[in-house]
C-alpha positions in Angstrom: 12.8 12.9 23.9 10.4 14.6 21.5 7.3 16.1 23.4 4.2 13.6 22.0 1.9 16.7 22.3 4.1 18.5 19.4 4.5 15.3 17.8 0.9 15.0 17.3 0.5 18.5 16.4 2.9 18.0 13.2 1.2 15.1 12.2 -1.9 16.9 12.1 -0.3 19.7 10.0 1.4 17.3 7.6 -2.3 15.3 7.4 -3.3 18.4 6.0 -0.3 19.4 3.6 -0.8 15.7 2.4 -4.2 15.9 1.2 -3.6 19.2 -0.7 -1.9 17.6 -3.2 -4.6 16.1 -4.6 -4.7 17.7 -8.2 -1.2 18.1 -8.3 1.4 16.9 -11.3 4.2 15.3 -11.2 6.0 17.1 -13.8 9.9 15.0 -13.4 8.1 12.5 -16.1 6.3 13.2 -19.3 5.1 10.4 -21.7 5.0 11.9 -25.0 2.5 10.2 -27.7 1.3 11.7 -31.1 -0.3 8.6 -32.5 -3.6 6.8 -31.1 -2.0 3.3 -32.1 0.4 3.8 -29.5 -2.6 3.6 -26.8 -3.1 0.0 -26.7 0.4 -0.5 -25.8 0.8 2.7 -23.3 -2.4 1.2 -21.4 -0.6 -2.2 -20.9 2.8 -0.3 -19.6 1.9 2.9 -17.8 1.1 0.8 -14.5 5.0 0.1 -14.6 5.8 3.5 -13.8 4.4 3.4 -10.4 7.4 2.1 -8.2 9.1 5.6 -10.1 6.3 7.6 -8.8 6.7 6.2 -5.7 10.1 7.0 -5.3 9.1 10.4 -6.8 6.5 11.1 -4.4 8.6 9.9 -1.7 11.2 13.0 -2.7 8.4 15.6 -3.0 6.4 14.6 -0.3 9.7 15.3 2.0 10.4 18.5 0.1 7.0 20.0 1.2 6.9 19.0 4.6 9.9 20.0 5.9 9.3 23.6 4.6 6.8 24.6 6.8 8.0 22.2 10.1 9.1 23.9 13.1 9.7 22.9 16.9 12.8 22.2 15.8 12.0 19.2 13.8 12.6 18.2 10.5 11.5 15.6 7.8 14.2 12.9 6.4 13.8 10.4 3.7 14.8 6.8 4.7 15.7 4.8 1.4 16.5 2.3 2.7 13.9 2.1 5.9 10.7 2.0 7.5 8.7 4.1 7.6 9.7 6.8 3.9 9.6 9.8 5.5 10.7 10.1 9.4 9.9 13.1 11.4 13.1 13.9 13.7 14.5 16.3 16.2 17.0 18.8 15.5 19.9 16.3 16.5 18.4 13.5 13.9 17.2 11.5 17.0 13.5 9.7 15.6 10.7 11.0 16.8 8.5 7.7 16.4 6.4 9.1 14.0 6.3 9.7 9.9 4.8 8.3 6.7 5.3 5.0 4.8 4.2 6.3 1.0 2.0 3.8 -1.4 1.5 5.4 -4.7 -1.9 3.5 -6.8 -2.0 3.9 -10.3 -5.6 3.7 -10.4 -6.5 2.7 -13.8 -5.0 -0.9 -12.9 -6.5 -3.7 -11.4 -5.4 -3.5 -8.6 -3.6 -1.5 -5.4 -0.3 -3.8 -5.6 1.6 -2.2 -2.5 2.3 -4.2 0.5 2.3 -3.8 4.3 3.9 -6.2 6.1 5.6 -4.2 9.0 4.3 -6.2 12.3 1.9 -4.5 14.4 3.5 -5.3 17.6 6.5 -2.7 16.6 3.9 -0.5 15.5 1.9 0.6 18.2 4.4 2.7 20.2 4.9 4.6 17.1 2.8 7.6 15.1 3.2 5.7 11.3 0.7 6.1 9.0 0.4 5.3 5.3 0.3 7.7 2.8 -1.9 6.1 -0.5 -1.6 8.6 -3.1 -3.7 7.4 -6.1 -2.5 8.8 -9.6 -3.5 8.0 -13.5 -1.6 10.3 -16.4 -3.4 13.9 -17.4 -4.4 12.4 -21.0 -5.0 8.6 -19.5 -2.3 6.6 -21.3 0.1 9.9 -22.1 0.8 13.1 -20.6 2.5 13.8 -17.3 1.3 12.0 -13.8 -1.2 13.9 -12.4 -2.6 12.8 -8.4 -6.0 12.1 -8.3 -6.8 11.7 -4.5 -4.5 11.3 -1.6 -5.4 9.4 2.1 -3.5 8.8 4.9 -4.8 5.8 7.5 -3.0 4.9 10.9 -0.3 2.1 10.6 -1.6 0.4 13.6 -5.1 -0.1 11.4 -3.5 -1.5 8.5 -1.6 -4.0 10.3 -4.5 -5.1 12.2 -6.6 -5.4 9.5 -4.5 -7.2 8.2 -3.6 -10.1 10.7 -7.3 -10.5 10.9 -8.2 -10.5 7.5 -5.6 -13.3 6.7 -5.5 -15.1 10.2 -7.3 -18.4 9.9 -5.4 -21.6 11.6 -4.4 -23.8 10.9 -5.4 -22.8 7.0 -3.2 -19.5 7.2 -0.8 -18.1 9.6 0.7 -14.8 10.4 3.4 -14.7 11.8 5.6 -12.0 13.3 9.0 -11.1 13.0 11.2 -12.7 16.4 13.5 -10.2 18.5 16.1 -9.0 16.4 16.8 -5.9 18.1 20.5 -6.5 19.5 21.6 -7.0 15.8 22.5 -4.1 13.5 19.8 -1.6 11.8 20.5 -3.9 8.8 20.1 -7.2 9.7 16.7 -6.3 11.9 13.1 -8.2 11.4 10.1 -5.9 11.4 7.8 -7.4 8.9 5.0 -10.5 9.3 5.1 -13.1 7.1 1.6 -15.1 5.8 1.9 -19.2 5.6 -0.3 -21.5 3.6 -0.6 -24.9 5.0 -0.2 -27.4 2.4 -1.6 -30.6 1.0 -1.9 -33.6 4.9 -3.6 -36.4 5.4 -7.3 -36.5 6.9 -5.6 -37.2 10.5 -3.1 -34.4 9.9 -6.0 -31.8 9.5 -8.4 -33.4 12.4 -4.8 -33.2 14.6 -4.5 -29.7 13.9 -8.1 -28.6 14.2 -7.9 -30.2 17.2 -4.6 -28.3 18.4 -6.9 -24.7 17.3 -10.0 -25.6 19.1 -8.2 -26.3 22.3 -6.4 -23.0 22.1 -9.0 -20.8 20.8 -6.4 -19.9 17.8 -9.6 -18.3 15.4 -10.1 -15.6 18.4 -6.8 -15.1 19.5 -5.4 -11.6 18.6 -2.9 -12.5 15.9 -0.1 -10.8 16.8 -0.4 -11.5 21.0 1.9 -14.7 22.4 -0.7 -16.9 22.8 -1.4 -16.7 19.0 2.7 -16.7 17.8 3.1 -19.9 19.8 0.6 -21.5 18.9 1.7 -20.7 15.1 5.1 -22.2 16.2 3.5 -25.1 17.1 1.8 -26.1 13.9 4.8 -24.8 11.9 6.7 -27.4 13.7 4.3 -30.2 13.2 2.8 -29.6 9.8 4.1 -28.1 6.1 3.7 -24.7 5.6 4.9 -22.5 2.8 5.3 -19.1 2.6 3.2 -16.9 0.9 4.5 -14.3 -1.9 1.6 -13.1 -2.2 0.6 -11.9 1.5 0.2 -8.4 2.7 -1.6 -6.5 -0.6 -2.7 -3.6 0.5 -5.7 -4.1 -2.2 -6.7 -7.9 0.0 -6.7 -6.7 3.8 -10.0 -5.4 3.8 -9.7 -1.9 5.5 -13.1 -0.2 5.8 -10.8 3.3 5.3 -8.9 2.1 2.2 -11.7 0.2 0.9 -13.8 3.6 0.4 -10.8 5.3 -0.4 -11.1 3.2 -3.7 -14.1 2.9 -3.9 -14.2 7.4 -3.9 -11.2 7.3 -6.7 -12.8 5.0 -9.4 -16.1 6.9 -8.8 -14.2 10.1 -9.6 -14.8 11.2 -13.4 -11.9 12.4 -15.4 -13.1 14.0 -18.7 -16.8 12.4 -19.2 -15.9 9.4 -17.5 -15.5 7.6 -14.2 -11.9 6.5 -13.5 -13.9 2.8 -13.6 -15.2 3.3 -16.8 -11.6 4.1 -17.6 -10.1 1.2 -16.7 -12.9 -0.9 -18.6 -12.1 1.3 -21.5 -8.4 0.7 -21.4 -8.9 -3.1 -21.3 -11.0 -2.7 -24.3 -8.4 -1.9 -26.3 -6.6 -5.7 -26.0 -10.3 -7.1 -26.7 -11.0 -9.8 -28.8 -14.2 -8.3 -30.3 -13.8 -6.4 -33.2 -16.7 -4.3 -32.2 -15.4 -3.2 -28.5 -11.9 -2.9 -29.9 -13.0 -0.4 -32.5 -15.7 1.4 -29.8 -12.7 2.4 -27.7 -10.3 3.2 -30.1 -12.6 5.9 -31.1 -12.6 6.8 -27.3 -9.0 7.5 -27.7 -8.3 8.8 -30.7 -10.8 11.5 -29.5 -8.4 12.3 -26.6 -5.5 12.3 -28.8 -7.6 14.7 -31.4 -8.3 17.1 -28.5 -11.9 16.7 -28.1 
C-alpha cells in the first residue's frame, strides 16, 4: 500500500505543476484563417474542438507530471476510466488518488462537462478535477492557448452536486448499486438525476406525504436513508431520467463558480473574455448595426491591429 503522507505530498506538487500551465499553447492544433468572413462561422464551431482538447490535455497533462514524480510512483492515463490520470506505484497497483480533466472553452455558453461519479466511492480516494479553461490565441483562429487552470476536490463536486439537484420527490439522485464483484467493465460508479413526471393531485399529496415522514429534503443524498427512500418513490411513482444531469456549469460550486466568474473577467487583447463572447454572438445578429459593429472588431484582429 502506498504511504498516504507521500500520496499527499504528490498531489500537492502536481497542484502546483497544474496551475503553471496557465498561459500555455497547445500547439498539436492550428486553425488557420486569412479571411474575416470566415469568423462568423469559426465562432459557431471552435467550441467543437473541446472534447479534442480534452483528450489533448489529458496526454500532456500526464507527460508533465510524470517527469518530475518520484517515490517510486508514476502517472498513467486511463482512456477508458475514472479518474484521466491515475497516480500509481511502481508495480501499477492505484494509489487512490489522480485527476479527472474538464477542458472549458470559455468563449461558449456554457462549462458542458459532467460529473456524475457518486460520492460514496469518492471519499476514500484523493480525486480531484482538473478545469482547464482555454479560447484560441486570435479568438476564432490560431492555435489553443490555456487561459486559467483550477483543480477542486472530487468529494466537493459530488456533493455539491447531490445537494444542488436533490429535491424529492421533484428530483432524485440516485447512486450507482454494488457492482463491485463484476468485471472493471461492467462496474457502476456514476449517480444518475430523475425527474418525476406529470400524477394526479393524490399522487403528489401521497408522495409529499412519503418525504415529510422521512425527512427526504435533509437527508444527506447519497446516505441509505436517502437511496431507499428514492427506491421507494421510483417504485411507486414515474420517473424519467434526466440527460441533462450532472453539468458541471449547474451544481453550484462556490470554487468553480469564481473560477468562472475569474476567466470571463480576464481580458484578452482590450477585452474581457465576457465581452468576447457577446462579441462573437454578434456576429449571427439580426441587426444590421451590431453585425457590422463586430465585424469591424474582427477584421481588426485579422488586420493585426
Amino acid at each position: 500500500m502506498v504511504d498516504p503522507l507521500t500520496v499527499a505530498t504528490e498531489m500537492i506538487r502536481a497542484n502546483k505543476v497544474l496551475r503553471s500551465l496557465a498561459g500555455q499553447e497547445i500547439d498539436t492544433i492550428t486553425i488557420n484563417s486569412l479571411d474575416a468572413e470566415d469568423a462568423p462561422f469559426l465562432a459557431l464551431v471552435i467550441s467543437k474542438l473541446s472534447p479534442m482538447i480534452g483528450n489533448l490535455l489529458e496526454r500532456k497533462i500526464i507527460h508533465i507530471l510524470d517527469r518530475e514524480v518520484d517515490h517510486g510512483m508514476r502517472w498513467v492515463r486511463q482512456d477508458p476510466g475514472f479518474p484521466d490520470a491515475l497516480l500509481v506505484d511502481g508495480l501499477g497497483n492505484s494509489a487512490e488518488a489522480g485527476y479527472e480533466v474538464k477542458a472549458w472553452y470559455a468563449l461558449s455558453t456554457e462549462l458542458t462537462g459532467r460529473f456524475r461519479e457518486s460520492l460514496n466511492l469518492l471519499a476514500p480516494r484523493n480525486v480531484r478535477v482538473v478545469i482547464v479553461a482555454w479560447c484560441m490565441s486570435h479568438v476564432v483562429y490560431g492555435v489553443p492557448q490555456i487561459i486559467d487552470v483550477m483543480t477542486v476536490g472530487g468529494a466537493e463536486v459530488a456533493s455539491s452536486r447531490d445537494v444542488h439537484y436533490w429535491n424529492p420527490p421533484s428530483y432524485l439522485t440516485v447512486e450507482p448499486g454494488d457492482t463491485t464483484l463484476r468485471t472493471r467493465n461492467l462496474q457502476q460508479t456514476n449517480v444518475n438525476g430523475y425527474r418525476l413526471q406529470d400524477v394526479t393531485d393524490t399522487q403528489e399529496i401521497e408522495a409529499l406525504a412519503l418525504v415529510a415522514e422521512r425527512g427526504g429534503r435533509r437527508l444527506l443524498p447519497s446516505s441509505p436513508d436517502a437511496q431507499l427512500l428514492a427506491q421507494q418513490l421510483m417504485a411507486n411513482y414515474p420517473y424519467r431520467l434526466d440527460t441533462n444531469f450532472a453539468k458541471i456549469d449547474r451544481v453550484d460550486n462556490p470554487n468553480i463558480e469564481q473560477f468562472k466568474a475569474d476567466v470571463l473577467n480576464r481580458r484578452m487583447r482590450d477585452k474581457t473574455m465576457k465581452q468576447w463572447v457577446q462579441l462573437l454572438k454578434g456576429l449571427s445578429s439580426e441587426r444590421a448595426s451590431v453585425r457590422e459593429h463586430c465585424e469591424e472588431v474582427m477584421k481588426a484582429i485579422y488586420d493585426g491591429l
